[in-house]
PyMOL Python script that loads the backbone (N, CA, C, O; Angstrom):
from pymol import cmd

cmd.read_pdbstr("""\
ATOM      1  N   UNK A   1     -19.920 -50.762  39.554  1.00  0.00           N
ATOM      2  CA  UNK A   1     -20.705 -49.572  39.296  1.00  0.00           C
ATOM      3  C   UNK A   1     -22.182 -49.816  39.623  1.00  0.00           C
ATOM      4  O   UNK A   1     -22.948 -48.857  39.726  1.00  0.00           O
ATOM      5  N   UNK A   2     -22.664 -51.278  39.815  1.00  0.00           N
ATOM      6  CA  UNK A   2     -24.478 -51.118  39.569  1.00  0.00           C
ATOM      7  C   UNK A   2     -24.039 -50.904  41.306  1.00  0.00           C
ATOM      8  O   UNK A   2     -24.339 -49.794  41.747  1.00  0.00           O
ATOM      9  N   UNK A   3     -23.441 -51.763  42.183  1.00  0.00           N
ATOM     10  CA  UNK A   3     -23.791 -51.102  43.538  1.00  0.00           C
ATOM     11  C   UNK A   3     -23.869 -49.628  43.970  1.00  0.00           C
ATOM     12  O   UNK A   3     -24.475 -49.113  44.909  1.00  0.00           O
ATOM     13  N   UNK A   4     -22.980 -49.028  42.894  1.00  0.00           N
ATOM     14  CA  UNK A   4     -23.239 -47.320  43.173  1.00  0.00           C
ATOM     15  C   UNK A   4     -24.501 -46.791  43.005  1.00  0.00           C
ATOM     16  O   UNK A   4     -24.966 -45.887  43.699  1.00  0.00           O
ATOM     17  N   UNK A   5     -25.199 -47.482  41.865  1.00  0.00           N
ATOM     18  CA  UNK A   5     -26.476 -47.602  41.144  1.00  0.00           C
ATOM     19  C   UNK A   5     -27.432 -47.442  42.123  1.00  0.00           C
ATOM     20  O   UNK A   5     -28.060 -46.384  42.177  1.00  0.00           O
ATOM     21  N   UNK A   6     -27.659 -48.434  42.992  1.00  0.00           N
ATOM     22  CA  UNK A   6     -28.236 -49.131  43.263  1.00  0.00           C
ATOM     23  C   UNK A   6     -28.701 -48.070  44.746  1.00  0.00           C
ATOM     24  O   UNK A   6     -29.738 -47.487  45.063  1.00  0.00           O
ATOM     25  N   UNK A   7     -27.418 -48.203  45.340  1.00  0.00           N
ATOM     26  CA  UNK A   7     -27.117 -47.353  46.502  1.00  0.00           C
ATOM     27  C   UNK A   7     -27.778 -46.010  46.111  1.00  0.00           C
ATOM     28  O   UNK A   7     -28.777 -45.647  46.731  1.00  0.00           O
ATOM     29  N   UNK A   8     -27.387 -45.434  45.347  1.00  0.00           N
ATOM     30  CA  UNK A   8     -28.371 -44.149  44.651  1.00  0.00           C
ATOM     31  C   UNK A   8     -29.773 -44.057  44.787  1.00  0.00           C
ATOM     32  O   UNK A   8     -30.386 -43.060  45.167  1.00  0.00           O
ATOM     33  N   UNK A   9     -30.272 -45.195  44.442  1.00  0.00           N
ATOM     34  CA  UNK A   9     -31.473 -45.508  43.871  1.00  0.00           C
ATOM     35  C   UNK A   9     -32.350 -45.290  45.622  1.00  0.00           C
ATOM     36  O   UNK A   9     -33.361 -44.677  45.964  1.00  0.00           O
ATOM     37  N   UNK A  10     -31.618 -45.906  46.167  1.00  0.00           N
ATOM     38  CA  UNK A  10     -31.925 -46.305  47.437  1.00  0.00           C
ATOM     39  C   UNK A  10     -32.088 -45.075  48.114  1.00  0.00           C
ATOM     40  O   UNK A  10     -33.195 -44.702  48.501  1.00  0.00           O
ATOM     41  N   UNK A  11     -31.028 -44.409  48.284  1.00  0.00           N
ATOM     42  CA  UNK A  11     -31.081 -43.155  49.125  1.00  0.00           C
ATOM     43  C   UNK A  11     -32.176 -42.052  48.725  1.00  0.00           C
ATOM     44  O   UNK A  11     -32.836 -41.440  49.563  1.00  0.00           O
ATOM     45  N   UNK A  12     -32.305 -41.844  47.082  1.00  0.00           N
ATOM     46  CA  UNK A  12     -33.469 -41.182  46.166  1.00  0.00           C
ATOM     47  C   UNK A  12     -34.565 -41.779  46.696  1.00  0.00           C
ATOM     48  O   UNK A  12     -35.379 -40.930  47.056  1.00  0.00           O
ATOM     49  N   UNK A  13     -34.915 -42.881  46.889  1.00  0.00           N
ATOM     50  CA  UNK A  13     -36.009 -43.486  47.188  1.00  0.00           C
ATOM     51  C   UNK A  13     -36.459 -42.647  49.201  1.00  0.00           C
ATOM     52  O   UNK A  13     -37.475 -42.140  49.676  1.00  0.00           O
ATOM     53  N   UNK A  14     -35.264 -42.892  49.676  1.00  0.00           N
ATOM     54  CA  UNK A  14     -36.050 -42.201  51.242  1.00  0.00           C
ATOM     55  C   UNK A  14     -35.434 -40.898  51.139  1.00  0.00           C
ATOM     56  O   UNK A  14     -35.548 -40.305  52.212  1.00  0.00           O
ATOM     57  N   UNK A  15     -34.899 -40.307  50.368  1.00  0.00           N
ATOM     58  CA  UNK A  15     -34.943 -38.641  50.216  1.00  0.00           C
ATOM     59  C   UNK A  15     -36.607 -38.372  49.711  1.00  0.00           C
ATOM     60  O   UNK A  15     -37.126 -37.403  50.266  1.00  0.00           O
ATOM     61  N   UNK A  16     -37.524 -39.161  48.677  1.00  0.00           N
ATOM     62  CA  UNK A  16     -38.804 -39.139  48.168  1.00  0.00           C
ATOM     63  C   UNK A  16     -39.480 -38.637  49.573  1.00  0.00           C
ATOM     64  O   UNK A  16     -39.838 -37.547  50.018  1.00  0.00           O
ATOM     65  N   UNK A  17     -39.472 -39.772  49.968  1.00  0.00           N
ATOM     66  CA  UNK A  17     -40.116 -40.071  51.227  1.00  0.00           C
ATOM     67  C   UNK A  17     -40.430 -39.267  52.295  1.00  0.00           C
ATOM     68  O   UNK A  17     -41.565 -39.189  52.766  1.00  0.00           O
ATOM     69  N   UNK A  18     -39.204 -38.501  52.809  1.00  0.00           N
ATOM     70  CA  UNK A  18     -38.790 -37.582  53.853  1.00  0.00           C
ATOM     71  C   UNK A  18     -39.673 -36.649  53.154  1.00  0.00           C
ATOM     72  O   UNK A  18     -40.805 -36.626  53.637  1.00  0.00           O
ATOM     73  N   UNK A  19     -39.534 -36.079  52.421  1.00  0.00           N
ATOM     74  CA  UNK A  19     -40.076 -34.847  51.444  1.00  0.00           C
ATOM     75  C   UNK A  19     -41.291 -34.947  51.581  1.00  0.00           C
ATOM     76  O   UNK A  19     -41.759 -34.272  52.498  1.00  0.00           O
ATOM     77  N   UNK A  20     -41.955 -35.526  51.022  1.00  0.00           N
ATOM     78  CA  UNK A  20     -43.107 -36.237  51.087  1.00  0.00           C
ATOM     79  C   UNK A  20     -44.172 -35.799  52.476  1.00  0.00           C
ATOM     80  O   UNK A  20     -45.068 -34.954  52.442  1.00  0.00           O
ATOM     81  N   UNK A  21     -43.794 -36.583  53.571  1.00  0.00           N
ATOM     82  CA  UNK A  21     -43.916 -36.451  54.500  1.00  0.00           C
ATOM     83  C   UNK A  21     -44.224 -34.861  54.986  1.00  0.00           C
ATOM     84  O   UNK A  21     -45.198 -34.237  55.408  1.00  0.00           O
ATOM     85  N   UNK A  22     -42.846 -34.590  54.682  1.00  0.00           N
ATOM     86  CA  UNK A  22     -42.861 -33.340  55.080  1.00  0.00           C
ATOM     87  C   UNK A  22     -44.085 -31.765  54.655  1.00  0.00           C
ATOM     88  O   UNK A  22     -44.653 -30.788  55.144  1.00  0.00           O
ATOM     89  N   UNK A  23     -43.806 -32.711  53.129  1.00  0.00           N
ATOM     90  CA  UNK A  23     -45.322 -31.840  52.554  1.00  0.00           C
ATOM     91  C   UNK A  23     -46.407 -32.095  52.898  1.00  0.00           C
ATOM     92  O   UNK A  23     -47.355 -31.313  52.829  1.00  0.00           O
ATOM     93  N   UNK A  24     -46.443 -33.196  53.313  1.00  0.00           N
ATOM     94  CA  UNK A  24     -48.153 -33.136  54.153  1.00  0.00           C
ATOM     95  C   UNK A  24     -47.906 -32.792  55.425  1.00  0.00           C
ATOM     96  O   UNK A  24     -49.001 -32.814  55.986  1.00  0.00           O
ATOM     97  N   UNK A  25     -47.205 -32.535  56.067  1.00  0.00           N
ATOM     98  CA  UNK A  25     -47.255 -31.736  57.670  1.00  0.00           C
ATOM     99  C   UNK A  25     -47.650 -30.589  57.382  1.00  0.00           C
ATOM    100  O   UNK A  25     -48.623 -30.022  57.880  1.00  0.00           O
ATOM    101  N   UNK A  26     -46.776 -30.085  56.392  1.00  0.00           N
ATOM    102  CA  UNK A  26     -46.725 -28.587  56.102  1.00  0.00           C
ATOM    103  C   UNK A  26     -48.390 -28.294  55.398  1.00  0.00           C
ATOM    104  O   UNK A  26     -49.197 -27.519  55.910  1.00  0.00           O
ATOM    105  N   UNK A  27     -48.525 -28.713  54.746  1.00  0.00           N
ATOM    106  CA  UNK A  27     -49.857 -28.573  53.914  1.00  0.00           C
ATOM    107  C   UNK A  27     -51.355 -29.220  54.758  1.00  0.00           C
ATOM    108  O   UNK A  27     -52.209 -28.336  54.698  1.00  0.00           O
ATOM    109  N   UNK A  28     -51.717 -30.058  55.256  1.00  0.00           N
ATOM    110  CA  UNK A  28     -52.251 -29.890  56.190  1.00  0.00           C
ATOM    111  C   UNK A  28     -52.170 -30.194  57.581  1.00  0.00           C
ATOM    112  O   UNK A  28     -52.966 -31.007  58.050  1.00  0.00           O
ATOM    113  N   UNK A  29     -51.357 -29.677  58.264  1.00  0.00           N
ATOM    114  CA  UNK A  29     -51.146 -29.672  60.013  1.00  0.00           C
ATOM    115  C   UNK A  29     -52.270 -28.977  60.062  1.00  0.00           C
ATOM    116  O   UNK A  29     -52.878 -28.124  59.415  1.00  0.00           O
ATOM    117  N   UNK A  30     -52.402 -29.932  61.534  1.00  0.00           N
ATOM    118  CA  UNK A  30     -53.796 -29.634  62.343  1.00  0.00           C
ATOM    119  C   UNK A  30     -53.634 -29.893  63.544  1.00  0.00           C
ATOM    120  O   UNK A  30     -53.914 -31.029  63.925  1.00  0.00           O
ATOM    121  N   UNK A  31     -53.089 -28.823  64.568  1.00  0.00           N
ATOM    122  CA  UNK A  31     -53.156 -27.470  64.082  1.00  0.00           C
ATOM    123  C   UNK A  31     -51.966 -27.086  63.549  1.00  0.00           C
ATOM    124  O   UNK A  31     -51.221 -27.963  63.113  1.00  0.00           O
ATOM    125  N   UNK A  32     -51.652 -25.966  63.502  1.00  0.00           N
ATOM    126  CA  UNK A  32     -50.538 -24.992  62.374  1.00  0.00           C
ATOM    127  C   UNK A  32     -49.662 -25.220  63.635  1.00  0.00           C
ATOM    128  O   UNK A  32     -50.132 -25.288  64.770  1.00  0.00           O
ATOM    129  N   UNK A  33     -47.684 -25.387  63.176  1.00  0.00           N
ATOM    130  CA  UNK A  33     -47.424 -25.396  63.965  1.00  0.00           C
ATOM    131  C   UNK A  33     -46.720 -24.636  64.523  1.00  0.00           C
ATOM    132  O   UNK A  33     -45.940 -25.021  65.394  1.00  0.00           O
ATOM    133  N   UNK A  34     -46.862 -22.957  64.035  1.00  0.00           N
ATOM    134  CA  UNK A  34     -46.714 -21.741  64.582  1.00  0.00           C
ATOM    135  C   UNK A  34     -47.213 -21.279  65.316  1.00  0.00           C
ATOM    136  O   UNK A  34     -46.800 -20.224  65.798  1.00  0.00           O
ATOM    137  N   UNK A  35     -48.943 -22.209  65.941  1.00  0.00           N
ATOM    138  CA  UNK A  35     -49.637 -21.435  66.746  1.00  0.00           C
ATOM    139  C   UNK A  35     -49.384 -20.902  68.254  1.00  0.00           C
ATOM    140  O   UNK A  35     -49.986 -20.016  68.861  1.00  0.00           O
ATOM    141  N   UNK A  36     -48.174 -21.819  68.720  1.00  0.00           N
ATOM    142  CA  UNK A  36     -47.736 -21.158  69.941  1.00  0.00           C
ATOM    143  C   UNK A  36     -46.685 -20.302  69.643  1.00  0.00           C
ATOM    144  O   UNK A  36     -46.174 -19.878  70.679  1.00  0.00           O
ATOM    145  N   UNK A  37     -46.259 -19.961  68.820  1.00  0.00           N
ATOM    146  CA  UNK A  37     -45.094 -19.039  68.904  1.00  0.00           C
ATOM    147  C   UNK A  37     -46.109 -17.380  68.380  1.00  0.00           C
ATOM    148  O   UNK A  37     -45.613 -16.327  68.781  1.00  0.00           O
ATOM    149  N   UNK A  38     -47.014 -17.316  67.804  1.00  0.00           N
ATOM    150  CA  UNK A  38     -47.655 -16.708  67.314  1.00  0.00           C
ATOM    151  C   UNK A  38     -48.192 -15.277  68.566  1.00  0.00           C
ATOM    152  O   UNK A  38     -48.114 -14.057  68.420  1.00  0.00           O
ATOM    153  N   UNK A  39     -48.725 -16.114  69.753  1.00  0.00           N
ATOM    154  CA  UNK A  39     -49.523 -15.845  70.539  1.00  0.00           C
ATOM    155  C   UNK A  39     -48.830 -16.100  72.316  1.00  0.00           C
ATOM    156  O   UNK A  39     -49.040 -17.145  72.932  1.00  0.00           O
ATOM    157  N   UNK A  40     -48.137 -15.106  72.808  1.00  0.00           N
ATOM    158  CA  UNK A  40     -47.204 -15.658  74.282  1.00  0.00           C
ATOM    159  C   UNK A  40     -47.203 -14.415  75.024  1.00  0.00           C
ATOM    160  O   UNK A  40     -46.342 -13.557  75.222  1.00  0.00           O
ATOM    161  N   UNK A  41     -48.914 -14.618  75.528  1.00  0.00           N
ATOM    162  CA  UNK A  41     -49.051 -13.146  77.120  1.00  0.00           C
ATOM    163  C   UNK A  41     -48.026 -12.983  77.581  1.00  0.00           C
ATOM    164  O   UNK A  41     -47.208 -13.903  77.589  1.00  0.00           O
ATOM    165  N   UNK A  42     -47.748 -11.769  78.109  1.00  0.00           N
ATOM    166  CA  UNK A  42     -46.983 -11.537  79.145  1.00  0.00           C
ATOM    167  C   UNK A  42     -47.732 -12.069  80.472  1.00  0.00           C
ATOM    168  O   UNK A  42     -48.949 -12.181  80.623  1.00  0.00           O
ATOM    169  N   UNK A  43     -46.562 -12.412  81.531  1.00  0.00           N
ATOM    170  CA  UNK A  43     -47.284 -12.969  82.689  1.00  0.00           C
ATOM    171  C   UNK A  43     -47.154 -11.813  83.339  1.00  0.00           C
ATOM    172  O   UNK A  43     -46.375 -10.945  82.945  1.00  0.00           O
ATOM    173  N   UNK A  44     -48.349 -11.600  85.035  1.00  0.00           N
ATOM    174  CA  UNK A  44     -48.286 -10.260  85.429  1.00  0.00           C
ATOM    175  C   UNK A  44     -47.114 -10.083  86.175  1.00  0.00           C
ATOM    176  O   UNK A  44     -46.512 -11.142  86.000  1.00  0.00           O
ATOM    177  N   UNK A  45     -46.496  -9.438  86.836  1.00  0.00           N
ATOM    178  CA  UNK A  45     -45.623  -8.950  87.414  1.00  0.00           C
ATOM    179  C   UNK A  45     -46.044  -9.819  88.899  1.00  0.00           C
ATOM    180  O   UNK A  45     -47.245  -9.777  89.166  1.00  0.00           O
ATOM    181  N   UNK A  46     -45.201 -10.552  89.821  1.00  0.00           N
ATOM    182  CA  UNK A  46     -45.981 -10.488  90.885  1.00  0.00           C
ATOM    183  C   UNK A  46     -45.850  -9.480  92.156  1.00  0.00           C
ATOM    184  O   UNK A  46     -44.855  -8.758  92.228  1.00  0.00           O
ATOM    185  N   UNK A  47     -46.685  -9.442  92.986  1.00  0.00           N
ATOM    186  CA  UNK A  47     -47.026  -8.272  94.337  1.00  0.00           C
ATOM    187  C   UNK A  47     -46.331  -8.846  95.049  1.00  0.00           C
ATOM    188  O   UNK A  47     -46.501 -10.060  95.158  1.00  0.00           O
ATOM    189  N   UNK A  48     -45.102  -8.070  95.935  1.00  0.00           N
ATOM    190  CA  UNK A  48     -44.429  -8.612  96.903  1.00  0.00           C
ATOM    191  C   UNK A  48     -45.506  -8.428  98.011  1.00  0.00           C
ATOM    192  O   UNK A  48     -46.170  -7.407  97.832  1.00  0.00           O
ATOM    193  N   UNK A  49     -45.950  -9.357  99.421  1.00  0.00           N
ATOM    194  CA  UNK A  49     -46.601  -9.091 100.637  1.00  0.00           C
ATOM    195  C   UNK A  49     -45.739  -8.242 101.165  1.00  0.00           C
ATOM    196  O   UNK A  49     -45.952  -7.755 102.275  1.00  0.00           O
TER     197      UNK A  49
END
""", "prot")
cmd.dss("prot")
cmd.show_as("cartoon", "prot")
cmd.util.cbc("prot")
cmd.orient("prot")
């Protein structure tokens, strides 16, 4: 049973981690990382010669 323990402990420990991480991307990315989806000109049509 402690290897189940243990193994637990372990995986909790880089589930922390991942999370973690993740909240500081999210909280301060620099820049945001919606800004290209946000903002996408249309391109012009082109002129046949």
């Amino acid at each position: 049973m402690k290897k189940n323990e243990n193994g637990n402990k372990k995986v909790l420990k880089v589930v922390e981690r991942i999370v973690r991480n993740e909240v500081e991307k999210v909280r301060g990315g620099d820049p945001p990382i919606c800004i290209g989806i946000i903002h996408q000109p249309k391109r012009p049509k082109r002129k046949e010669e």
